[in-house]
N, C-alpha and C positions, 0 to 999 in steps of 0.2 A: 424651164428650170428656175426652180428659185433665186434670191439672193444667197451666198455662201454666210455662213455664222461666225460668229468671233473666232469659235473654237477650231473651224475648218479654217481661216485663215494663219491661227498661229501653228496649225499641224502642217503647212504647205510650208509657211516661213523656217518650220524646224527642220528641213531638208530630210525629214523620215520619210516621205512617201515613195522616195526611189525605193531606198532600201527595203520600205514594206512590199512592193511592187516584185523585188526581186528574190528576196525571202518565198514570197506565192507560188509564183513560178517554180523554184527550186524544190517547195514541199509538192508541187503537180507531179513534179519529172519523179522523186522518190513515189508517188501515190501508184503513177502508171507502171513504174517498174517493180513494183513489189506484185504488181494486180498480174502482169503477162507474167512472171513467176507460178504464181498459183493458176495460171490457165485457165482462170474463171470470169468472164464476162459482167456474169450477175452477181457478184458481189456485193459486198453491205459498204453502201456509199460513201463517201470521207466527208469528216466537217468541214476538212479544209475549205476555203472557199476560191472559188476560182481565179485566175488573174484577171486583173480588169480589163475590158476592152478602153478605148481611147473616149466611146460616147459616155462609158458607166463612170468616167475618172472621178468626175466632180461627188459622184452617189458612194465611190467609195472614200474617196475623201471622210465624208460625214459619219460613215459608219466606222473609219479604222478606230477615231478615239474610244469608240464608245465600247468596243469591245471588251471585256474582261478574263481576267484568268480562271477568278469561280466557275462563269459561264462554260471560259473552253472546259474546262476540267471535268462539269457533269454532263458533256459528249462526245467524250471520248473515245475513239474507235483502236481496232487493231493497227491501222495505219501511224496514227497520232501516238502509239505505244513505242511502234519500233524509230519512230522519228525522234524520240525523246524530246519533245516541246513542251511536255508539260512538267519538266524536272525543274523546278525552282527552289529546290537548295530548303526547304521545309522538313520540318519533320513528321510524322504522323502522334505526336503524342499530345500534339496542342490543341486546348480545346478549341481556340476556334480556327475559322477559315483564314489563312493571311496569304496577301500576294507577297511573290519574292523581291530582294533588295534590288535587284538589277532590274525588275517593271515597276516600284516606285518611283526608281530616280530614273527613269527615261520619259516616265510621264506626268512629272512632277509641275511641270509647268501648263500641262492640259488641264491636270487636277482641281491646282488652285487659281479657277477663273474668278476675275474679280466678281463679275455679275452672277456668279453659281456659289461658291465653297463661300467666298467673302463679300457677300451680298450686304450684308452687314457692318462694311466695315466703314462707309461714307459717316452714319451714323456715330461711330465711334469718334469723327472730329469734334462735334458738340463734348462729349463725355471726355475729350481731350484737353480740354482749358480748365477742367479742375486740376488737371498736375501739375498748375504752375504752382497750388500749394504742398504738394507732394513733394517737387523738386526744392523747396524752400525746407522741406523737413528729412530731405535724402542724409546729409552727418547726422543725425540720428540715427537712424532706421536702420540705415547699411551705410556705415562709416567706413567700412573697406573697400566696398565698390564707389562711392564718394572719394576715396583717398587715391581708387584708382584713378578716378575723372581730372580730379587735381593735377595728377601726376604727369598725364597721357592725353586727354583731351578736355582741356582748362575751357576752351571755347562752346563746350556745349552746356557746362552752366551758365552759361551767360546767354539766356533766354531771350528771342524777341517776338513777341505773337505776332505783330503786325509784318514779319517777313516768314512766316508760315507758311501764308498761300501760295508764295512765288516758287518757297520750295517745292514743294507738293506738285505747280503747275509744272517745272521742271521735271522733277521724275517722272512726271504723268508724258511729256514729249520726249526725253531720252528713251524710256521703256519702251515706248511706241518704236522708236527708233528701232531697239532690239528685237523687236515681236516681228517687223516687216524688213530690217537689213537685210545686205549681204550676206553670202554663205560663210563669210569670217565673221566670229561675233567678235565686239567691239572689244578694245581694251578695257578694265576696270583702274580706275583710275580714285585717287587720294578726297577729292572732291565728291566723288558719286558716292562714295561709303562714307562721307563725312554728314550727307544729306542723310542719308537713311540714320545714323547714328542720333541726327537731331531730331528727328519725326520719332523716333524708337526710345529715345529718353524722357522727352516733353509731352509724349502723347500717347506713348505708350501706342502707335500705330504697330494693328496686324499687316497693313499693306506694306510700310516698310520692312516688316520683318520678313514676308513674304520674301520679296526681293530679296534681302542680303540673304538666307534659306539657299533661294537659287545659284547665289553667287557664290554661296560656301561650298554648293554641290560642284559647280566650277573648278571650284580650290579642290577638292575631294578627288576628285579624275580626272584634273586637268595633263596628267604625263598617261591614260589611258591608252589605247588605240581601239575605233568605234566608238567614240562617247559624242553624244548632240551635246554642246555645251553654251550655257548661254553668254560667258561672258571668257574672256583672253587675260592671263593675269603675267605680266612677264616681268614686273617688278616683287622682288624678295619682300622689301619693307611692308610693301601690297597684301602680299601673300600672307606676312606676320599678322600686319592690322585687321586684315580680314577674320583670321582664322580665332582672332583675340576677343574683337568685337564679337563676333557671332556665340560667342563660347560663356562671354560674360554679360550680353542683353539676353539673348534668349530666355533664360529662367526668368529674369526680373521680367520680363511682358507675360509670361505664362502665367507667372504667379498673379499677376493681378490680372487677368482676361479669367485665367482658371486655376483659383488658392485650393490647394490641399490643407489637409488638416492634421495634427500632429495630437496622438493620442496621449495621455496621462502615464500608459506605461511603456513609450517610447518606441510604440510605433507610428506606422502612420496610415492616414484612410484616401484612396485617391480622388481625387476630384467628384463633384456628382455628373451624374449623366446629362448635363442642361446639352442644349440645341450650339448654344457657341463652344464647348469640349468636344464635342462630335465633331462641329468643323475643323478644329483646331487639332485632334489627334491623330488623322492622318499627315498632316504636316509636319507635326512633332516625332510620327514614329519615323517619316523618311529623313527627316534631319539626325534624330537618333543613329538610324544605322550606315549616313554621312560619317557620323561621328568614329563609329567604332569600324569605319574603313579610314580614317584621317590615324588614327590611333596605330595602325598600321606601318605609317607611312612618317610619322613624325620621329626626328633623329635627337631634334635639339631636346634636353630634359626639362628646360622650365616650362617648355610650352607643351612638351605631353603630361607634364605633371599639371598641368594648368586644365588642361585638355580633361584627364579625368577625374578632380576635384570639382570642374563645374558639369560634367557629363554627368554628375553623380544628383544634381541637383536635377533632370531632366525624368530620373526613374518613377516618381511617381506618378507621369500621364505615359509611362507607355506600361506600367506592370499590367497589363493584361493583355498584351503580346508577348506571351508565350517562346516567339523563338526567338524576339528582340533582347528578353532576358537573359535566355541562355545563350547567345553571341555575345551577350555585354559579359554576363558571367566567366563568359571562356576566355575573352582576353584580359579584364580584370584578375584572375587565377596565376596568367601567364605572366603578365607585367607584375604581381605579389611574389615569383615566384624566383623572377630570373632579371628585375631591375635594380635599379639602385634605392638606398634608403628609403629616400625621401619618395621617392615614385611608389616603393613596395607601401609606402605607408597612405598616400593618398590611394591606390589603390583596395588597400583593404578598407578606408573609410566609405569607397563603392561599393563593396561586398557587403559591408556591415548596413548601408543604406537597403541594398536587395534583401536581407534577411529580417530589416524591420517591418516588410511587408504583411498586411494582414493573412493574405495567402499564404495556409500551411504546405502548401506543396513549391512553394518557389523557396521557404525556407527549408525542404527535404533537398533541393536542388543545391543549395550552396552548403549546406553543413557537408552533404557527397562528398562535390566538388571540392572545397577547400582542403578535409583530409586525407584525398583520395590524394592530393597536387600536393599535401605537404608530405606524404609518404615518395611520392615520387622525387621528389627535389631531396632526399637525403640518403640516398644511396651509395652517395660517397662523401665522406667529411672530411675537411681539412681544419687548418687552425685557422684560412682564412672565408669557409664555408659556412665554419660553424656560427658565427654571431647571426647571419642573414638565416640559418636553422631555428637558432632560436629562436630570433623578431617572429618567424611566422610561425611559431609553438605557440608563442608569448600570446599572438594578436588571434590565435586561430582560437584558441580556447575562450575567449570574450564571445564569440558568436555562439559558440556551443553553450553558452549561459543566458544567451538572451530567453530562450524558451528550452528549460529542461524537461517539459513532458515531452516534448520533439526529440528532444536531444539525448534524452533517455533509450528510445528505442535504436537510434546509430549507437549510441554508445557502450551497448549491451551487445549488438549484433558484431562490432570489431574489435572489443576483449573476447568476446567467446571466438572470433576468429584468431586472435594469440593464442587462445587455450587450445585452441586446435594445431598449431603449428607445433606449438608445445607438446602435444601428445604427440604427435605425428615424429617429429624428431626424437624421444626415448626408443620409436621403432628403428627409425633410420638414419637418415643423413643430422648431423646437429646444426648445420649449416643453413636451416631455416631458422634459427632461431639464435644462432650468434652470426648477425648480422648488424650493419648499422641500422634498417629501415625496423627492426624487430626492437633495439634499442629506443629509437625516436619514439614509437608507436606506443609504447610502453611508457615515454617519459611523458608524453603527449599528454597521454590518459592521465597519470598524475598530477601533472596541471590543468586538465578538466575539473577531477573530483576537489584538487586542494582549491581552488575556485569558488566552484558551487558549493562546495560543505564547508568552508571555514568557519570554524568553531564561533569564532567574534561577531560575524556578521548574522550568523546564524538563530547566538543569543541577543543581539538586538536587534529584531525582527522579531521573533518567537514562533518562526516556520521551520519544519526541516527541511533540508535539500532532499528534491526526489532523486536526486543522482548520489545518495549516500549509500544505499543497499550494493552498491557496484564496489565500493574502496574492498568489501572483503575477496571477490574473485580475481581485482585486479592485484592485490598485494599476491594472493595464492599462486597466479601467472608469473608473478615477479620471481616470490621465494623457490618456485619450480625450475623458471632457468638457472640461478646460479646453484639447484642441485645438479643439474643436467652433468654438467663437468668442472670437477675442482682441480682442474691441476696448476700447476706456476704459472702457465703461459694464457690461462684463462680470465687470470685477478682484473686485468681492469674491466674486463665485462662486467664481471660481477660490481665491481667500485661503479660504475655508471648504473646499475640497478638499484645500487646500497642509498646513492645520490637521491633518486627519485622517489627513492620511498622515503626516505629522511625528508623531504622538501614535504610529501603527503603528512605525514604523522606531525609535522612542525605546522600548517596549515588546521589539518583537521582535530587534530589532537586525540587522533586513534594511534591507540600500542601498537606500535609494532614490531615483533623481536626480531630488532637485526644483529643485535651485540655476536647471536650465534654465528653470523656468516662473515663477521669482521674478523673476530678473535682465530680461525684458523689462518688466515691470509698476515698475523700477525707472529704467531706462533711457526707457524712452517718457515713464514723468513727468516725467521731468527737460532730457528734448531736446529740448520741445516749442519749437516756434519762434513761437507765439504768447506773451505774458506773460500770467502769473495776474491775474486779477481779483478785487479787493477784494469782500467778500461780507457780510453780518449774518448769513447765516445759522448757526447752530449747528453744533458738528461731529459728518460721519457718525457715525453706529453702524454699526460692519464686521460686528459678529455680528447683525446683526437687518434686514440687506440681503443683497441678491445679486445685486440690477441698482444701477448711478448714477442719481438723479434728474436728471433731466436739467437743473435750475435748478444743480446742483454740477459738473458739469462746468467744466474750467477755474477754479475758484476756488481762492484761495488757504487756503482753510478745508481743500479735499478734497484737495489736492496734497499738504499737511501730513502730513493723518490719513492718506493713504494711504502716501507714504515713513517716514513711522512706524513704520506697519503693517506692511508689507514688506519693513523694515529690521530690526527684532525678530524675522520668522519668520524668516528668514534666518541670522540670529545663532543662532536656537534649532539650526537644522537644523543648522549648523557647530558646533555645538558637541556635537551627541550622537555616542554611544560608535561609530556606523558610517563615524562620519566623522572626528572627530576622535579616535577612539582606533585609525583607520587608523595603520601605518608610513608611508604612502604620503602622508598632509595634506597635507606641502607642497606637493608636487606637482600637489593637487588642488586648491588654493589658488589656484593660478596664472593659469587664466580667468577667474574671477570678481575677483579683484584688479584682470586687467587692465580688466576691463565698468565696475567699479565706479569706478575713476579717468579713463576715459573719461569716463563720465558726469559724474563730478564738475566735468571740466572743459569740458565743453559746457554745465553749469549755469553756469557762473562765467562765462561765455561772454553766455548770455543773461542773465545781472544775477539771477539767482534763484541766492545762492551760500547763503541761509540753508535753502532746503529742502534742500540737501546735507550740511548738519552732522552729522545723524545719520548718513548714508553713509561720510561721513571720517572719524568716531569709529568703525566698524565695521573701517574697512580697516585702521586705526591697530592696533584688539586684534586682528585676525586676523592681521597680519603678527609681533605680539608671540607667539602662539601658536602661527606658524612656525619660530620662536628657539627655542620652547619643545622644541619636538617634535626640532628637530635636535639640540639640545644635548643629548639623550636616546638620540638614536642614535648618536653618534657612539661611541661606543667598545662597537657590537654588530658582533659578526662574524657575518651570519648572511647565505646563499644565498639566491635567488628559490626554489630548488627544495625550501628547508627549512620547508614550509608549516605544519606541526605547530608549530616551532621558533617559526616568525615570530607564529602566533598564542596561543601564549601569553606570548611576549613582551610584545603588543599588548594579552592582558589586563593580565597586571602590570605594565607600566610606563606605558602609556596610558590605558585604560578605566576600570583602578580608580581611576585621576588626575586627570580628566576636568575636574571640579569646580576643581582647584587651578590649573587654566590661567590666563592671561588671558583669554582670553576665558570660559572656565567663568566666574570671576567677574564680568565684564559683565553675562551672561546674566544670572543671582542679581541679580546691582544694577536690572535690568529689569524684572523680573517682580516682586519687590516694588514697584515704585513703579507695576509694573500694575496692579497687584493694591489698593494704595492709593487708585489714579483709582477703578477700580470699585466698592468699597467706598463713596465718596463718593456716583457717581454713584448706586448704591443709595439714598442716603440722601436722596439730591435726589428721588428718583422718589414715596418713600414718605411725604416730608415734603410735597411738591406732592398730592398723593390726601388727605393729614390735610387742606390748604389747603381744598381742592374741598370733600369731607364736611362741612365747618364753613360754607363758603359754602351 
């Protein structure tokens, strides 16, 4: 019998051979009782392979490492189906073959043998004494990670070659130590991560990186049960430094062993296929999905927020595993979804990282995913839901801009899925479609197209958005729900739809006639032939309803807030550049002047002349920004049939104007003192929750 080999030695030190030993046996005892089951002798053989006698110990030794899951997988028998061995948590849609997360990191330390995977890496000491000039140009380069070292580990700028080797010869005897100790592995300790941190900054070594890898996978499953672990971590500070260091060298060694490339239109190309990437992405994908099990498991925020800022940096050497994406994707989703700010927002700069992939199928994966998790996370709104609603309206619609011929086909296939609820509800229940998740979905879509089509961006470029052909089926969805049902207790539904399409038309600078869906919701409050009722109650909130409670009805609390409300959108809509930087205002002016004094004077009629105030200050600046407009034109000679003529007329002496109106400055005088209520109201919210915590 031969000498035993490196790799059979550190498989005997990793105390796996019982358990492989006993796992055999255990797949035997299932093989023979499934077989006297079928009462068949001759039988179709198992792969399993036998347990080992005491003479074959040392021959199975050398074969366990070598075995593979590919291999099991293409001999597979009936036995090995019903034994479920070869379920390793994959999917079948990935193009290629990947072993599961739980057989990388069990054999992670067989993987990367120094004289096999990192054969190469002796070599790399020569190529290591150029980064003393590297290190001398680090405040440059990466001033943040520089400012980290300052901060945190001031000692590893301060370089000395000449005590290199000593280090090197130490890890080279401690590791040893690890590879043939005891069945407890050793503590990690403040000094043994401080060596690897010095080899890993000055030399950019893959060996020490290798290590501290190992050591992370320690940190990673160290509260498991069944995990071979190489190293014992039982101080917290240990556990911080380890998980910090690993999180914030790793990229910096990667990039310069294996630099990606960053495209002109922001994306990016990954690595090439050289002989040292190949070595290095096996060890980069089991660290990878280290990562998004630590991710799991982390409480503190700075340091999961740290966690997936620099995890974010790791995506360009595993995007072509397939399911390492889409486990990064799914927790990424969930932490955008249901963390705090600052976490939702380093999260989605992960997201938006995966989507700048050249692969158009990993950007069909997250545009999915992201609207499918932002439809889900808004099924119930409150006043202190909504802003974390928004953030991911706000942040989700940037991805859907990165690539609009992508983005075109999702965005076509889930408005015509609104138009479908939409129809579906005129037959039946309306309850698909006054909802909050029908609301979102809807507002969503308008901050897609006002996005991708804005009129400004648009003409300085001198492209059109291919996501423009959409704004007319999606307004058509809109204006169909608030037909659906007009009654009292429907208005703020409709005011959330009125919102979103105002936001689109104010963007794109397409008409769109809302004045018609304003004016009854103005006019019915005000003509009602019953008088308002005195109430205590509080006033609505319009953003955080969509039906009237039915105790508000009739009160003078909700008449208020709602001619408010409706008198402000109104104001907003006559006052953007489709409308009021039309030649044509005045004229357009005219019906609703007429509704609005109508109104005014059926209020004054029924003794309710104070809820009209704000209606008669509106007619008041709109008639003043009628003056406006004419005095403007009066001295233009220009034909109906001079369309080119008329519309730039309409930018330069209208549009770009806009603002300077009377009514443009109402508007302005508005929306600040909205903007001030809410600000309070904020304050009231947050001050009431301190009240509570202290009671």
């Amino acid at each position: 019998m031969g000498k035993a080999t490196k790799s059979t030695k550190k498989f005997v030190s990793s105390g796996k051979l019982k358990k492989t030993i006993e796992l055999r046996k255990k797949q035997q005892q299932v093989r023979k009782k499934y077989q006297s089951r079928r009462g068949a002798k001759s039988g179709p053989k198992s792969t399993i392979p036998q347990p080992p006698d005491d003479s074959d110990e040392e021959d199975d030794e050398e074969n366990i490492p070598a075995k593979s899951n590919a291999r099991f997988k293409k001999k597979m028998t009936v036995d090995d189906v019903l034994e479920a061995a070869f379920i390793d948590g994959s999917d079948g849609e990935n193009a290629l073959e990947e072993d599961s997360d739980g057989d990388e990191d069990e054999n992670l330390e067989d993987d990367f043998d120094d004289n096999a995977s990192f054969g190469s890496v002796d070599d790399l000491d020569e190529e290591g004494q150029n980064h003393l000039l590297e290190l001398s140009k680090l405040a440059d380069k990466d001033p943040e990670f520089y400012k980290y070292l300052q901060e945190n580990d001031k000692e590893l700028l301060e370089f000395s070659p000449e005590g290199m080797q000593g280090v090197e010869d130490d890890d080279a005897s401690q590791d040893g130590d690890v590879e043939m100790g005891e069945e407890r592995s050793p503590a990690l300790t403040t000094e043994v991560l401080r060596k690897w941190q010095k080899a890993i900054l000055e030399q950019r070594s893959l060996k020490s990186l290798r290590k501290l890898l190992i050591a992370f996978r320690s940190a990673a499953h160290m509260n498991e049960d069944g995990q071979t672990l190489a190293w014992t971590i039982d101080n917290s500070s240990v556990y911080n430094k380890l998980i910090t260091t690993t999180l914030r060298y790793t990229p910096v060694v990667l990039e310069h062993h294996a630099p990606y490339k960053n495209l002109p239109n922001g994306k990016f190309k990954p690595p090439t296929q050289t002989a040292k990437f190949k070595t290095l992405q096996k060890m980069t994908l089991s660290y990878f999905h280290n990562v998004i099990h630590v991710l799991s498991q982390l409480t503190d925020s700075e340091l999961l927020q740290l966690a997936v800022t620099e995890s974010a940096k790791i995506i360009p050497y595993i995007i072509s595993n397939r399911k390492a994406v889409k486990l990064y994707l799914k927790k990424c989703l969930e932490l955008w979804s249901s963390a705090s700010d600052s976490i939702r927002i380093a999260s989605f700069v992960a997201i938006r990282k995966l989507a700048s992939a050249t692969d158009q199928s990993i950007l069909d994966h997250v545009l999915k995913g992201t609207y499918l998790t932002l439809v889900r996370s808004s099924k119930a709104t409150t006043a202190y839901t909504l802003p974390s609603i928004n953030l991911m309206k706000n942040s989700a619609s940037e991805v859907f801009c990165l690539d609009q011929a992508v983005a075109y086909q999702h965005a076509f296939g889930y408005i015509r899925q609104l138009a479908i609820h939409l129809r579906n509800s005129m037959k039946e229940a309306y309850k698909q479609v006054y909802n909050w998740q029908f609301i979102h979905s809807l507002d969503f879509w308008c901050i897609v197209l006002a996005r991708a089509s804005d009129a400004k961006l648009e003409s300085e470029s001198g492209v059109p958005s291919e996501l423009k052909p959409l704004i007319y089926p999606l307004v058509q969805v809109g204006l169909g729900a608030m037909k659906l049902i007009s009654n009292g207790r429907s208005y703020p539904f409709h005011l959330h739809i009125i919102r979103s399409l105002l936001h689109l038309t104010r963007h794109t600078q397409v008409y769109i006639p809302i004045a018609p869906y304003i004016l009854p919701i103005l006019t019915s409050t005000l003509s009602s032939s019953s008088r308002s009722k005195a109430s205590t109650l509080k006033p609505l909130d319009f953003e955080t309803q969509i039906r009237t409670p039915q105790q508000y009805l009739k009160t003078r609390v909700y008449i208020e807030g709602l001619v408010e409300e409706a008198t402000f959108i109104l104001a907003e809509w006559l006052s953007t550049e489709p409308v009021h930087g039309s030649i044509g205002f005045p004229e357009m002016t005219v019906p609703i002047s007429i509704a609005l004094k109508k109104a005014i004077k059926v209020a004054k009629s029924n003794k309710s002349g104070k809820d009209s105030a704000a209606i008669k200050t509106l007619v008041e600046r709109m008639e003043d920004s009628v003056k406006w407009t004419e005095q403007k034109r009066k001295a233009v000679r220009l034909a109906p049939s001079m369309i080119s003529a008329v519309e730039s007329w309409e930018q330069r002496e209208l549009k770009d104007k806009v603002g300077e109106s009377p009514l443009g400055k109402y508007v302005k005088v508005q929306r600040k003192a909205r903007e001030k209520q809410r600000q309070l109201m904020q304050k009231a919210r947050e001050g009431e929750s301190e009240i509570l915590e202290q009671v």
